[in-house]
N, C-alpha and C positions, 0 to 999 in steps of 0.2 A: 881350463876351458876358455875359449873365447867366441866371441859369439860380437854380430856388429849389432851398428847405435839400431837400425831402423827395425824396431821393436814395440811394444808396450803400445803406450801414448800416440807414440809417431805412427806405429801401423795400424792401430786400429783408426786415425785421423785418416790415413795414407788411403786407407783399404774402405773405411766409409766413401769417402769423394770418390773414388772410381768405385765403388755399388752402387753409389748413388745416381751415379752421372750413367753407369750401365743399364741401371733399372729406369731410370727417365726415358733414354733413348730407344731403349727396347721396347716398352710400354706405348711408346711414339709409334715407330715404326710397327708393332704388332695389329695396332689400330689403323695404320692407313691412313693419320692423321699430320704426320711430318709436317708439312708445312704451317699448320694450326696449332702443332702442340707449342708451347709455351715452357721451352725447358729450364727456363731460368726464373720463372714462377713457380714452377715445379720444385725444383729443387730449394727456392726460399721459403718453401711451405713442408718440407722435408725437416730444414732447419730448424724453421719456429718448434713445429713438431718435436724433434731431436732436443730445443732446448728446452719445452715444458715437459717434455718424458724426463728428462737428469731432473730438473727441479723437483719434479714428482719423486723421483726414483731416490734423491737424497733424503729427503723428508717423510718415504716411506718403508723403506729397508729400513731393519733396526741398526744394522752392526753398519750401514753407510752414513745413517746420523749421529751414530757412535763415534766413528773415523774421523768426520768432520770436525766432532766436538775435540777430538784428544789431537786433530793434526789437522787446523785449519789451514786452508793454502792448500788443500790435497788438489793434487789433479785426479781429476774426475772424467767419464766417462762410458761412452757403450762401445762392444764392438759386436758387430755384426747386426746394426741397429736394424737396418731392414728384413732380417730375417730369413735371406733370398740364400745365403753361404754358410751358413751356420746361425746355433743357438745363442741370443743375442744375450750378453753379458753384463752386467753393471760392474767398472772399476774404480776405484777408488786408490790414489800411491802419492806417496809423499818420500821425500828424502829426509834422510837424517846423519847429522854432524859431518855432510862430505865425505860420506863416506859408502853409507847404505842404503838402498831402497826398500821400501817397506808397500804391499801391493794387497788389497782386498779385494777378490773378484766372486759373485755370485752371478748363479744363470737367473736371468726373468722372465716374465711373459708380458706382455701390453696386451691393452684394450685390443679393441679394432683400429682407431683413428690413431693409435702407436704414441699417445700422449701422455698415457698414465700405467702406470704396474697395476696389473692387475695380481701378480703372483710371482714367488720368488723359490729357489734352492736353498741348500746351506753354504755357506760360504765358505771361500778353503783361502788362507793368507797364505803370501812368504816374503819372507824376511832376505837380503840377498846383501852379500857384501862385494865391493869394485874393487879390484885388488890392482889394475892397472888400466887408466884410458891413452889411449895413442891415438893422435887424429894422424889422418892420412891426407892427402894430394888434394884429391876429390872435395875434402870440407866434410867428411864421414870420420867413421871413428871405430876401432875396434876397441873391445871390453875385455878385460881379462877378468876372472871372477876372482875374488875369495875365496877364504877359506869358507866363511859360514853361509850357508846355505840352509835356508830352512823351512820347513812348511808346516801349519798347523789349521786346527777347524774351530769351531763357535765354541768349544768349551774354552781352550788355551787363550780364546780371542776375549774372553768375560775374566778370566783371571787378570790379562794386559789391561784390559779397560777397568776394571775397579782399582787395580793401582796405576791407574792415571798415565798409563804407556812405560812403566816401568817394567823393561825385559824381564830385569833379573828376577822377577818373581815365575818367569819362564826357565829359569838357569841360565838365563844367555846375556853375555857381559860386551856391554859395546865397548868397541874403543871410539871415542868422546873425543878425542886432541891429537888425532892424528887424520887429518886431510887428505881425502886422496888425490894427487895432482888434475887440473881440469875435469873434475867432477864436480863444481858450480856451473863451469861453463858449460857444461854438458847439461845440467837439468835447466838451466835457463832458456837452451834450444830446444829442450822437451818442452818446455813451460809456455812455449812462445806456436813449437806447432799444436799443444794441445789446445790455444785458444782461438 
């Protein structure tokens, strides 16, 4: 299977900025206000918003202050934070030994003012192995996958997190010492448009 980079992190970064900049402008022009609104006020108070929602969001999901705790460094995030395209999500993905992504996502709910969880789902992980990256022309990248693919919910995610991220109490045996080529360089550009 392959499947390209602009995914995860990157799209829901990607796909925020144009809902946002969609929702500004429409909300502009719906009003009659265009000349008055203020879209770039607008949208730094989206942000702020956006970033005391994650703060909230990490520190009040259980299995997202879990994640943090067993994979500091996680990129973190929402997608669909404004609500306007779908059910807005809390992610949370870290990589591991170069090889694998590892991806917590739960649906939530906010306040009103979209700063705080007010309510959350269960969570569903997966675990994904890169079995080849190929950049192209462009400065993009296709993914070839792995073999291991996997997906689990909050019970298998409580068995991982009491042994301290140790799969094998999953059955599942990483491989540790084998890299796979330009997959640092590939999470460093995730790592850079997730912030």
């Amino acid at each position: 299977m392959i499947r390209q980079v602009l995914r995860g992190p990157a799209l829901a970064s990607w796909q925020c900025k144009l809902l946002l900049f969609s929702f500004a402008a429409g909300n502009a022009a719906a009003c009659g206000r265009q000349q008055s609104w203020d879209l770039q006020a607008s949208l730094n108070e989206v942000g702020v918003n956006y970033g005391n929602a994650l703060e909230h969001a990490l520190t009040t999901v259980p299995w997202a202050r879990q994640f943090q705790e067993l994979f500091p460094g996680a990129l973190n995030g929402f997608t669909y934070y404004t609500g306007t395209s779908g059910d807005p999500r809390l992610y949370c993905q870290t990589a591991l030994y170069d090889r694998y992504e590892f991806k917590m996502e739960v649906k939530i709910r906010f306040d009103k003012s979209r700063r705080k969880v007010e309510g959350y789902g269960e969570p569903t992980f997966h675990l994904s192995e890169l079995g080849r990256i190929t950049h192209t022309e462009g400065g993009g990248s296709y993914i070839e996958m792995g073999e291991l693919q996997r997906d689990f919910g909050p019970q298998e995610w409580q068995r991982l997190y009491v042994a301290r991220g140790d799969f094998s109490v999953l059955g599942i045996e990483l491989v540790k010492n084998r890299p796979v080529p330009n997959f640092r360089e590939r999470w460093e550009a995730e790592r850079q448009k997730n912030d």
